[in-house]
C-alpha positions as CSV (number, residue, x, y, z in Angstrom):
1,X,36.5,5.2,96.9
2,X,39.1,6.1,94.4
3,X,36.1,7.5,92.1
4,X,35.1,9.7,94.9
5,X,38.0,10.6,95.1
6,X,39.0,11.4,91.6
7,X,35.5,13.7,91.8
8,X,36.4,15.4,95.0
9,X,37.4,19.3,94.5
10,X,39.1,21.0,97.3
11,X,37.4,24.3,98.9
12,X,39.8,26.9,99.0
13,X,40.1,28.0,103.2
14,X,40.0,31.9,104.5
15,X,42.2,32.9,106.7
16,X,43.5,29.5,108.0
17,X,45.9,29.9,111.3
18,X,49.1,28.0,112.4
19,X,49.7,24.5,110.5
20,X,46.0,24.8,109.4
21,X,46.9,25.2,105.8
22,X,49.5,22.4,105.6
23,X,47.3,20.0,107.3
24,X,43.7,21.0,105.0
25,X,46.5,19.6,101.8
26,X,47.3,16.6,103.5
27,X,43.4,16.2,104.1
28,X,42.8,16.6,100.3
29,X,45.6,14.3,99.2
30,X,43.6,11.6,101.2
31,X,40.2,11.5,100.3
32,X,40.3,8.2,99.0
33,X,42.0,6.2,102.3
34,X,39.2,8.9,104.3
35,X,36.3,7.2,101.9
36,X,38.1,3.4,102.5
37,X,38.3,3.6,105.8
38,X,34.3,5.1,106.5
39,X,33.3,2.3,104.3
40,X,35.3,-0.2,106.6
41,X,33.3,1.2,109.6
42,X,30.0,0.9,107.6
43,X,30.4,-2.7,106.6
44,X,30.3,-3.1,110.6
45,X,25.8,-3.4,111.5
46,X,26.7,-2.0,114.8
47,X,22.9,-1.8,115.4
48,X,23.1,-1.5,119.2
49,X,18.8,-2.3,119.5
50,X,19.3,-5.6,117.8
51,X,20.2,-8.1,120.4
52,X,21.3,-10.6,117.4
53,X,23.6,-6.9,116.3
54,X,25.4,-7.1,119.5
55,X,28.7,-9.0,118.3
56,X,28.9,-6.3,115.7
57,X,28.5,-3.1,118.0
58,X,31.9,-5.5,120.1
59,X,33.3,-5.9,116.7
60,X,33.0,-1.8,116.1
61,X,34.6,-0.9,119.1
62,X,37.6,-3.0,118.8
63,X,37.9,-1.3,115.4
64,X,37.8,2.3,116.6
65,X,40.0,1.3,119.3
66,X,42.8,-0.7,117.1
67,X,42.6,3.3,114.7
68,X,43.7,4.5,117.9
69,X,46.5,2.7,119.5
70,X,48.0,2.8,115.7
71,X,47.8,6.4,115.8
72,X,49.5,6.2,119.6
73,X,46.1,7.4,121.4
74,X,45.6,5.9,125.1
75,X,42.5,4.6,125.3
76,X,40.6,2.3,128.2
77,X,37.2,0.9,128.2
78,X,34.3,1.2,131.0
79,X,31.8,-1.8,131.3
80,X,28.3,-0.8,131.1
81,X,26.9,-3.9,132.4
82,X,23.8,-5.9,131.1
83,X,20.4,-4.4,130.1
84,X,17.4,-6.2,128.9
85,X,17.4,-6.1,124.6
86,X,15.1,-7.9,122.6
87,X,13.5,-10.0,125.5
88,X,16.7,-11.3,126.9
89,X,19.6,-10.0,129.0
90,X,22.9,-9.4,126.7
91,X,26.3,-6.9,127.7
92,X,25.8,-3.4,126.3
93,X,29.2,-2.4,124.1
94,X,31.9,-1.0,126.4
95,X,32.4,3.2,126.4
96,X,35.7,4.3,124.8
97,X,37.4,7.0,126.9
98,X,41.0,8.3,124.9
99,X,43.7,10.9,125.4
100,X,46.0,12.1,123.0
101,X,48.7,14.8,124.5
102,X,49.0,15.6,128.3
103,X,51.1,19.0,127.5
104,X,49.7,21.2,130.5
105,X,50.3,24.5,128.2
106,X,47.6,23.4,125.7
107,X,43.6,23.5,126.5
108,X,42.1,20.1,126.5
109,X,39.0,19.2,125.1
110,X,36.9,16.2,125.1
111,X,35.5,14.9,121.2
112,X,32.2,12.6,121.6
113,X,30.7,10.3,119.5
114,X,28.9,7.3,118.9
115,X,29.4,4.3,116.8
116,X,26.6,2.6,116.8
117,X,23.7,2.9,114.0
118,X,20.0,2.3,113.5
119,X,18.3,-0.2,112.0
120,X,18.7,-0.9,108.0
121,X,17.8,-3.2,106.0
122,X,17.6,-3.3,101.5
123,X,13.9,-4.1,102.1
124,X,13.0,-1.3,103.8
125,X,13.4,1.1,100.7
126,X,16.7,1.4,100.8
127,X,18.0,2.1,97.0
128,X,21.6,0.5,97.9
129,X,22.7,-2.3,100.6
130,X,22.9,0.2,103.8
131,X,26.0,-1.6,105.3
132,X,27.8,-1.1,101.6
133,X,29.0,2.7,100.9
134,X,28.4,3.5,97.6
135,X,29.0,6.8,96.4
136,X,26.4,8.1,93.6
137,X,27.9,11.2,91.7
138,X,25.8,14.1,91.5
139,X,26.1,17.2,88.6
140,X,26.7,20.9,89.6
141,X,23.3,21.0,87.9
142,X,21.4,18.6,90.5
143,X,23.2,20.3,93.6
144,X,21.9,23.5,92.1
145,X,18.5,22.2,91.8
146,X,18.2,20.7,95.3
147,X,19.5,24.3,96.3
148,X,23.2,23.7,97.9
149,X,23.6,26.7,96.8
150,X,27.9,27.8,97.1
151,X,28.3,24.4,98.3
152,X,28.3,21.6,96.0
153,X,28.3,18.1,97.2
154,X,31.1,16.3,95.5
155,X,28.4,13.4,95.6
156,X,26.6,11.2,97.8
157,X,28.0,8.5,100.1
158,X,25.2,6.2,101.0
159,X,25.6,4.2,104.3
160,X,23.6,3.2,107.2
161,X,25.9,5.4,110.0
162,X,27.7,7.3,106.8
163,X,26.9,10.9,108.6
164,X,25.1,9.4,112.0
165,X,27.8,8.9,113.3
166,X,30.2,7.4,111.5
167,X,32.1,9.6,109.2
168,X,32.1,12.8,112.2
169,X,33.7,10.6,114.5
170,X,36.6,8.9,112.5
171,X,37.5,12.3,111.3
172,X,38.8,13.1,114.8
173,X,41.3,10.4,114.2
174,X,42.4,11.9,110.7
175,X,42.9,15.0,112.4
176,X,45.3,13.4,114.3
177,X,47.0,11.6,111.7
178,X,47.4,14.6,109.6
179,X,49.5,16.3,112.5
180,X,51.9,13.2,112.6
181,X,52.5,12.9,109.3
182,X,53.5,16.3,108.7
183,X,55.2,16.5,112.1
184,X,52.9,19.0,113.5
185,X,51.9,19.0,117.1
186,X,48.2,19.2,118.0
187,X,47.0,22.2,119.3
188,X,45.2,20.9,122.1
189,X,45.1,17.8,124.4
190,X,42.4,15.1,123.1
191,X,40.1,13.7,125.2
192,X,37.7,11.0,123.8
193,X,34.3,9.6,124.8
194,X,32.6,7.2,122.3
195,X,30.1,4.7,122.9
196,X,28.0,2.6,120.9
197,X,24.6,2.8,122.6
198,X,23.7,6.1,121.7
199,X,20.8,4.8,119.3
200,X,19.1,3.0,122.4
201,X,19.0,6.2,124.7
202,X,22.7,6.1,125.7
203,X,22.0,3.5,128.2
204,X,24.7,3.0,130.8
205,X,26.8,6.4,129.7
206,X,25.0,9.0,132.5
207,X,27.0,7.0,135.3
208,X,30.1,7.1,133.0
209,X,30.1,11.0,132.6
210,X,29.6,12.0,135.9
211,X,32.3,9.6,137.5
212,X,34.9,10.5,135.0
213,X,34.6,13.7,134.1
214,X,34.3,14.2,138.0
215,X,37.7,15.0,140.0
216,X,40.3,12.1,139.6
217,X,38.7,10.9,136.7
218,X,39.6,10.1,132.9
219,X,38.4,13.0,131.5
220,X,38.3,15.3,134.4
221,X,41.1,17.9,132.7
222,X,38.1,18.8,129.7
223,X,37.9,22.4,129.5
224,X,35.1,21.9,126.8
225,X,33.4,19.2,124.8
226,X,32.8,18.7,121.1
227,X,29.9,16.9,119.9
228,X,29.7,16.2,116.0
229,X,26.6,14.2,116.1
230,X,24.1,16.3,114.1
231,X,23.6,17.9,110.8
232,X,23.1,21.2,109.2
233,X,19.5,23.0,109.6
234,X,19.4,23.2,105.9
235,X,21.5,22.5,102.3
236,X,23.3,25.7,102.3
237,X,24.8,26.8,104.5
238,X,26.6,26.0,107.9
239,X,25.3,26.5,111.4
240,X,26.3,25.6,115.0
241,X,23.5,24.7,117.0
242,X,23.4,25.7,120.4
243,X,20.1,23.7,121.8
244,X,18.3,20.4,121.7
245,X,14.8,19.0,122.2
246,X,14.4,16.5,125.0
247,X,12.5,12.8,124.3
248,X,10.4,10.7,126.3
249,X,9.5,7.7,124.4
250,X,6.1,5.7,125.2
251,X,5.2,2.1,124.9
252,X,1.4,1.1,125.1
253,X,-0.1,-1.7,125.6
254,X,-3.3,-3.2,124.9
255,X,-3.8,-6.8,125.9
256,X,-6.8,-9.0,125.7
257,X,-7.5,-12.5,124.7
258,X,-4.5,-14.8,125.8
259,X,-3.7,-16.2,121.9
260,X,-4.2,-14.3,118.7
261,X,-7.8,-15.3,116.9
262,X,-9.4,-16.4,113.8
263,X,-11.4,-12.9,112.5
264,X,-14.1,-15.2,111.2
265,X,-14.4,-17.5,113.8
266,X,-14.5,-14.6,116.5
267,X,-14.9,-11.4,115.3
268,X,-17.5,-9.5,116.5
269,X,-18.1,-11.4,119.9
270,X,-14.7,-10.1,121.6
271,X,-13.0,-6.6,122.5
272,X,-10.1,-6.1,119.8
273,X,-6.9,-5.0,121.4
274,X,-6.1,-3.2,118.0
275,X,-9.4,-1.5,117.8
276,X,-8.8,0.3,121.5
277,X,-5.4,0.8,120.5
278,X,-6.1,2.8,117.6
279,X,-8.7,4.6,119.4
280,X,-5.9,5.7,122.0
281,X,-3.4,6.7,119.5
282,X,-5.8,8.7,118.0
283,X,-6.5,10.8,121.2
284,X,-3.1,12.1,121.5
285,X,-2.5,14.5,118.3
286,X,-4.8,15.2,115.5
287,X,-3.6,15.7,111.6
288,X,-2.3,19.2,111.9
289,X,0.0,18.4,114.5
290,X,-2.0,19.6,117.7
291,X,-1.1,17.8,120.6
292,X,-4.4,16.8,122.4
293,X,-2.8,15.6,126.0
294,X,-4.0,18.3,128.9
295,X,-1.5,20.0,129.9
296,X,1.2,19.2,127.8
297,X,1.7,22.3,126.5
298,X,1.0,24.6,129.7
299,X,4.7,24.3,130.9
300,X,5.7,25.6,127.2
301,X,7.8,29.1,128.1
302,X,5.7,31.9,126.7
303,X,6.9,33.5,123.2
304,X,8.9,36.6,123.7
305,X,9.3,39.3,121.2
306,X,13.6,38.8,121.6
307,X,13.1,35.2,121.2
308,X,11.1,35.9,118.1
309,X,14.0,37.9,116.8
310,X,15.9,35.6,116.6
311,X,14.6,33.7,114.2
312,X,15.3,37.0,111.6
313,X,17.4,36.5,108.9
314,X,17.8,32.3,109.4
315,X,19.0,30.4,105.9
316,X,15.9,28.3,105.8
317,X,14.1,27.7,102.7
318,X,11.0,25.7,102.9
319,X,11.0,24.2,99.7
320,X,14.6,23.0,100.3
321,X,13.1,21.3,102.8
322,X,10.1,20.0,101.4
323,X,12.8,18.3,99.1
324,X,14.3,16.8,102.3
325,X,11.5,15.2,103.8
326,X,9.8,14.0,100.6
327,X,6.7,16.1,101.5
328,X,4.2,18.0,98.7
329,X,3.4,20.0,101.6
330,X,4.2,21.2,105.0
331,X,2.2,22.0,108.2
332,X,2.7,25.4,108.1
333,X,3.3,25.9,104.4
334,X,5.1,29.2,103.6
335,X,6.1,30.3,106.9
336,X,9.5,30.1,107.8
337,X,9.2,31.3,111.5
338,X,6.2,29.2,112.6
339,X,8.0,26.0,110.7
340,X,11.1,26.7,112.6
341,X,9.4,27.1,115.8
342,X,7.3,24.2,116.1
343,X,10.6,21.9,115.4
344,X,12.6,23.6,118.3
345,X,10.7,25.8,120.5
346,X,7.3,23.2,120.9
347,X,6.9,20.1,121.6
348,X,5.6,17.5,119.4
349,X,4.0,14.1,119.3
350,X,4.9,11.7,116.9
351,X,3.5,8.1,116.2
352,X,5.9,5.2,115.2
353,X,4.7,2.1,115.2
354,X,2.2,-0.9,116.0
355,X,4.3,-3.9,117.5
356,X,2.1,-7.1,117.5
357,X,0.5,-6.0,114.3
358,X,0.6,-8.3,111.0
359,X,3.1,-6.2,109.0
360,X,3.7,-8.5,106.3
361,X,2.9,-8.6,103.1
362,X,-0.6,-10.6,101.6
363,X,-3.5,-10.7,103.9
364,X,-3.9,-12.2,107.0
365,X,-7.3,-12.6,109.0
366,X,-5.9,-12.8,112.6
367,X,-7.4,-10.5,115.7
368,X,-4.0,-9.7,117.3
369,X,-4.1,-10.8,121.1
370,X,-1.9,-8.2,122.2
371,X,-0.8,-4.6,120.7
372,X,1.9,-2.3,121.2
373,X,1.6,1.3,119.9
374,X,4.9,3.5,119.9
375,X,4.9,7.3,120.2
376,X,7.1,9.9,121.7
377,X,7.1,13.7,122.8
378,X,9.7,15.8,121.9
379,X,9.9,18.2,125.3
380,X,11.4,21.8,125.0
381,X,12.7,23.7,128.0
382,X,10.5,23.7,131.0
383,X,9.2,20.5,130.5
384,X,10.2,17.8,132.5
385,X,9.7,14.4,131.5
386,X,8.3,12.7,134.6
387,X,5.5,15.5,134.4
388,X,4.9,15.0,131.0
389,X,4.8,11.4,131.4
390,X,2.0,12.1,134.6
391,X,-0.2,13.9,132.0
392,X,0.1,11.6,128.9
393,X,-1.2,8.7,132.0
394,X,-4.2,10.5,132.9
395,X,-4.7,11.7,129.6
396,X,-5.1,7.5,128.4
397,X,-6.7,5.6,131.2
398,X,-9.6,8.6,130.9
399,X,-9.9,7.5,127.7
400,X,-9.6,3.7,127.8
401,X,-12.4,4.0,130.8
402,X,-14.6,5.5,128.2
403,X,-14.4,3.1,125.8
404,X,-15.6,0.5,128.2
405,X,-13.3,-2.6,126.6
406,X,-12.8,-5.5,128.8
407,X,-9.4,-5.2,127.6
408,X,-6.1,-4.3,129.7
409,X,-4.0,-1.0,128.8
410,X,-0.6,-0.5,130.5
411,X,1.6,2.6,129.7
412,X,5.3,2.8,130.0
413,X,8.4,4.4,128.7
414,X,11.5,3.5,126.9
415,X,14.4,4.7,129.9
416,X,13.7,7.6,131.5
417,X,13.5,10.3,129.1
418,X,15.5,13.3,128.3
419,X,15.1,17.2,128.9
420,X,15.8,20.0,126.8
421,X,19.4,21.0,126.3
422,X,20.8,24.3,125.8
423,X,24.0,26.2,125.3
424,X,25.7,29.7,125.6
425,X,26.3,30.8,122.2
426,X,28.5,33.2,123.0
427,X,31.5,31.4,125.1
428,X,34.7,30.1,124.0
429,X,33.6,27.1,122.8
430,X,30.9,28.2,120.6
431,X,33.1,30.9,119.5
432,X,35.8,28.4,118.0
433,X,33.2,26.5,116.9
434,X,31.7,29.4,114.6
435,X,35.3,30.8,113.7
436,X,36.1,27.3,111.9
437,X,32.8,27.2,109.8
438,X,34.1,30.8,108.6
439,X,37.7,29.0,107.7
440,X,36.3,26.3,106.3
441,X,32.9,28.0,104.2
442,X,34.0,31.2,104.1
443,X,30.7,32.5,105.7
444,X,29.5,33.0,109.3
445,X,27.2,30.2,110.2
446,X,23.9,30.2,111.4
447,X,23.0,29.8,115.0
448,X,20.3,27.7,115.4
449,X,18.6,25.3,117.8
450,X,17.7,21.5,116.5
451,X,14.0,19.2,116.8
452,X,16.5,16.3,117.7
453,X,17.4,14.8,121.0
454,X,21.0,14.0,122.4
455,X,20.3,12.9,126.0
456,X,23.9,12.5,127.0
457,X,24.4,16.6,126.4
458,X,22.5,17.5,129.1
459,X,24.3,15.3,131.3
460,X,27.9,16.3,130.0
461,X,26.8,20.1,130.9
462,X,25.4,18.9,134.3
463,X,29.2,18.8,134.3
464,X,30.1,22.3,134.4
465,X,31.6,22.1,130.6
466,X,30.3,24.1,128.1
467,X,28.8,21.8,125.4
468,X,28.8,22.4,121.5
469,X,27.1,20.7,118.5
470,X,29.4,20.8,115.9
471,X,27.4,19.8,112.6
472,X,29.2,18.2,109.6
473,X,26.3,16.7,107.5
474,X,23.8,18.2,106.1
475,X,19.5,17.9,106.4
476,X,19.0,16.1,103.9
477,X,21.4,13.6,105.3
478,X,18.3,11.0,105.8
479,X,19.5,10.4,109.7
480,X,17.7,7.1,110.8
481,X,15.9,7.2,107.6
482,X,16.3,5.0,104.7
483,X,19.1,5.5,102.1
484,X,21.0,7.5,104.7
485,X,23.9,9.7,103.3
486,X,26.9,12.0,103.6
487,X,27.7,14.2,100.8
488,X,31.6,13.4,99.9
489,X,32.3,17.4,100.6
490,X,30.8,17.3,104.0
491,X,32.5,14.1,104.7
492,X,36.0,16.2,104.4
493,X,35.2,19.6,104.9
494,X,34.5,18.1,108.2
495,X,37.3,16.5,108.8
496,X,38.8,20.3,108.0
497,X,36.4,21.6,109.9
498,X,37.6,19.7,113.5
499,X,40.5,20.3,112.8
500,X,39.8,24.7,112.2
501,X,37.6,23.9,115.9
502,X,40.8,22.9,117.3
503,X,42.8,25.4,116.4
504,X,40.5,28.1,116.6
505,X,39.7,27.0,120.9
506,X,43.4,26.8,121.3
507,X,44.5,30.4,119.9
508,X,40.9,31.6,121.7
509,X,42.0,33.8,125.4
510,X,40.4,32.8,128.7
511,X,37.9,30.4,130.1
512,X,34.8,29.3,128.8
513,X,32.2,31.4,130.4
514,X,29.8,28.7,132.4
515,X,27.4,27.0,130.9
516,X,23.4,27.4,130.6
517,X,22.1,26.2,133.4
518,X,20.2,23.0,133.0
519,X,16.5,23.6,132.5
520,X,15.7,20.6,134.4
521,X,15.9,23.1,137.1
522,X,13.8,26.2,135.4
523,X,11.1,26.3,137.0
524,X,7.2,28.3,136.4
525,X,8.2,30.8,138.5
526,X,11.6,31.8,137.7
527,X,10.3,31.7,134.1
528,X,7.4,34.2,135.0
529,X,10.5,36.0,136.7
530,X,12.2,36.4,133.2
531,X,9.5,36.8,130.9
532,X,10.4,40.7,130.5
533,X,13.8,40.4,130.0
534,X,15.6,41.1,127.1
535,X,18.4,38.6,126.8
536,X,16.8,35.9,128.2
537,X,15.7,33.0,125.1
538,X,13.1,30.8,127.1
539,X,15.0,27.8,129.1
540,X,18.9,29.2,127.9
541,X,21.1,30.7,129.5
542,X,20.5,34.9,130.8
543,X,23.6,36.8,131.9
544,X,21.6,40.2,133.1
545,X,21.5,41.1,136.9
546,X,17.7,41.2,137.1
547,X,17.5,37.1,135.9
548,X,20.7,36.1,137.9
């Protein structure tokens, strides 16, 4: 921590308002307490799939929550109840819901995050122990090479949950501290909601968002909510992103004899489970990314020449990228737009995993007796997931049937699945949002739209609030991935960065204009209704008198 800090270089702020200027100092004479304390939170496996993780997610909530009541923030939990985890019934990790400041002249907005983290472990090719933050230092000259451009990194602080979502979440609580300590009042009223089951679907939150963000309830005074749970679209520069890719998430199972077998004793004379399965997984997408279901992409909202527009002028650069995901090459190599696309505006299918599968190191001549392939598909808007889910059925048991196996296929899905989100760029919320990247940077961010999936967004618009994702980290972050990472400068220009938001929403006039509507509820036809407009970006929000 203290040689982070000693490397960290404060970035000069445009045009910072109110106490904004005092409060980015205090920020920059605490790096090294901001660096201790994210390491603290990372040295908690709050891995919320991992039923033998479960006392840790506990143990990182009570941690979160003790930062709080030391900083005077309210906070009260909601139960979630038991869910099924690993093959027995445990209690999911209670939701954190917070309030800091109940002045009625001040707009109130709700901060979410998560706590909890994916799996890590060293073996998996991690470089560093993932529950250890370790900072590597990194030249002017590297930066420059991996193309950060007018934004060095200050270094690289490696940690399972070190920019997903970690670090974005405790800087709320700096925020906060920052205005005490200089005797500052905070611009606005703080609601929090933080949970720590984001990583497994959000399971148990939906309930929890519509009770209490309903009338009467904990966080029903939100004017607008905050969600720093994502990263930027490239090295860069900045963005806000104003819409998300919905999930659904497929288990498949192929069963057969009732105990795993000898290959040499009975190979040959039986159906192999991991033979059919393979067969199947190879019917959904081919190599170029083509998703081979029916249907699938039929509900996909036709390409208009404004949406394509959009796209004009985006900081992307595909070697950047490249660099990112470790690839020699992409799918559609040298084209910016189509690249872009196809992570926001299609769907795609991705495989994952075989469970059942030897996976172990040396060899090991055993016919599994029952397989379990993973995939999902990423939906965009007018998808729905139960539709999807219809197709992707059909689409299997025709071809298990062919196959002829006297094996036994059974499809289902991890929860329910998620539909596309999307947001109004142009609101109050968005606007603050964009005005603090400008403080902070110094340059207007990009608008963009992300491959990812946050399920809970849609159901905190469903709300009535507008909803904006607020990125601190950067793409090459390594989210979910091994040797996952937050560069030191993004880890405080963030914290800066909430705090500009704040400010920025509070000195902002008037409502938020209402949100996109959901595009669960977009259907064929009013999207043949709107395919001529000019304003209208497929399954977002249209404010023209023809599409209302």
């Amino acid at each position: 921590a203290a040689l982070a800090a000693a490397a960290y270089r404060p970035r000069p702020a445009k045009q910072a308002k109110g106490a904004l200027p005092a409060v980015f100092q205090h920020i920059d004479r605490h790096v090294e307490e901001y660096v201790r304390t994210l390491a603290d939170a990372v040295a908690i496996p709050s891995v919320s799939s991992d039923a033998s993780r479960r006392p840790a997610c506990l143990e990182m909530v009570s941690f979160y929550r003790r930062m709080m009541e030391r900083l005077g923030v309210e906070s009260e939990l909601r139960e979630l109840g038991k869910h099924r985890c690993c093959g027995r019934e445990i209690e999911m990790p209670p939701v954190i819901l917070g309030r800091y400041g109940r002045d009625p002249g001040k707009p109130t907005i709700c901060a979410y995050g998560h706590l909890d983290v994916q799996p890590a472990a060293k073996e998996d090719g991690w470089k560093t122990d993932p529950f250890v933050l370790t900072w590597v230092p990194k030249s002017l000259e590297e930066d420059a090479s991996d193309g950060y451009g007018d934004f060095p990194s200050g270094g690289k602080l490696h940690g399972r949950g070190a920019t997903d979502d970690k670090g974005p979440v405790l800087a709320w609580l700096f925020i906060i501290e920052a205005y005490q300590k200089l005797g500052e009042p905070l611009p606005v009223n703080l609601l929090f909601l933080v949970e720590c089951m984001e990583e497994s679907h959000s399971e148990g939150l939906e309930p929890v968002v519509q009770k209490e963000f309903a009338e009467g309830g904990y966080l029903a005074e939100a004017e607008a909510i905050c969600v720093a749970d994502n990263n930027w679209l490239g090295v860069r520069r900045p963005c806000v992103q104003y819409g998300l890719r919905g999930i659904v998430y497929f288990l498949l199972e192929v069963s057969g004899s009732s105990k795993d077998l000898h290959s040499g004793k009975f190979g040959g004379s039986v159906h192999e489970p991991m033979v059919d399965l393979v067969q199947l997984l190879s019917s959904l997408v081919d190599s170029k990314g083509k998703i081979l279901v029916p249907g699938v992409l039929d509900s996909v909202a036709p390409l208009s020449e404004a949406e394509r527009k959009l796209y004009d002028g985006i900081d992307f650069p595909l070697e950047g990228h490249k660099r990112a995901c470790g690839a020699k090459r992409l799918l559609y190599e040298g084209d910016t737009e189509k690249s872009l696309m196809h992570m926001w505006r299609y769907p795609s299918l991705s495989l994952h995993g075989i469970e059942g599968a030897h996976a172990g190191p040396g060899a090991k001549t055993v016919i599994p007796a029952k397989v379990v392939g993973k995939f999902s598909i990423r939906l965009v808007p007018d998808q729905v997931p139960e539709n999807i889910k219809a197709l992707v059925q059909k689409h299997l048991e025709g071809v298990f049937d062919k196959l002829g196996s006297a094996n036994t296929m059974r499809l289902t899905t991890d929860g329910e699945g998620a539909q596309a989100f999307g947001g109004s760029p142009e609101d109050r919320n968005y606007l603050a949002a964009r005005r603090a990247n400008e403080c902070v940077y110094g340059v207007a961010p990009d608008l963009v739209r992300s491959g990812g999936s946050i399920p809970v967004a849609l159901t905190m618009q469903d709300t009535g609030r507008s909803v904006v994702l607020f990125p601190v980290g950067r793409n090459d972050d390594g989210h979910h991935g091994q040797n996952e990472k937050i560069d030191l400068n993004n880890y405080i220009c963030g914290i800066k960065l909430l705090a500009a938001y704040l400010t920025e929403f509070a000195a902002s006039t008037g409502p938020p204009l209402p949100p996109a509507p959901p595009s669960r509820g977009l259907g064929r036809q009013a999207a043949d209704r709107r395919k001529g407009c000019t304003r209208f970006m497929a399954g977002f929000q249209c404010e023209c008198g023809d599409c209302a």
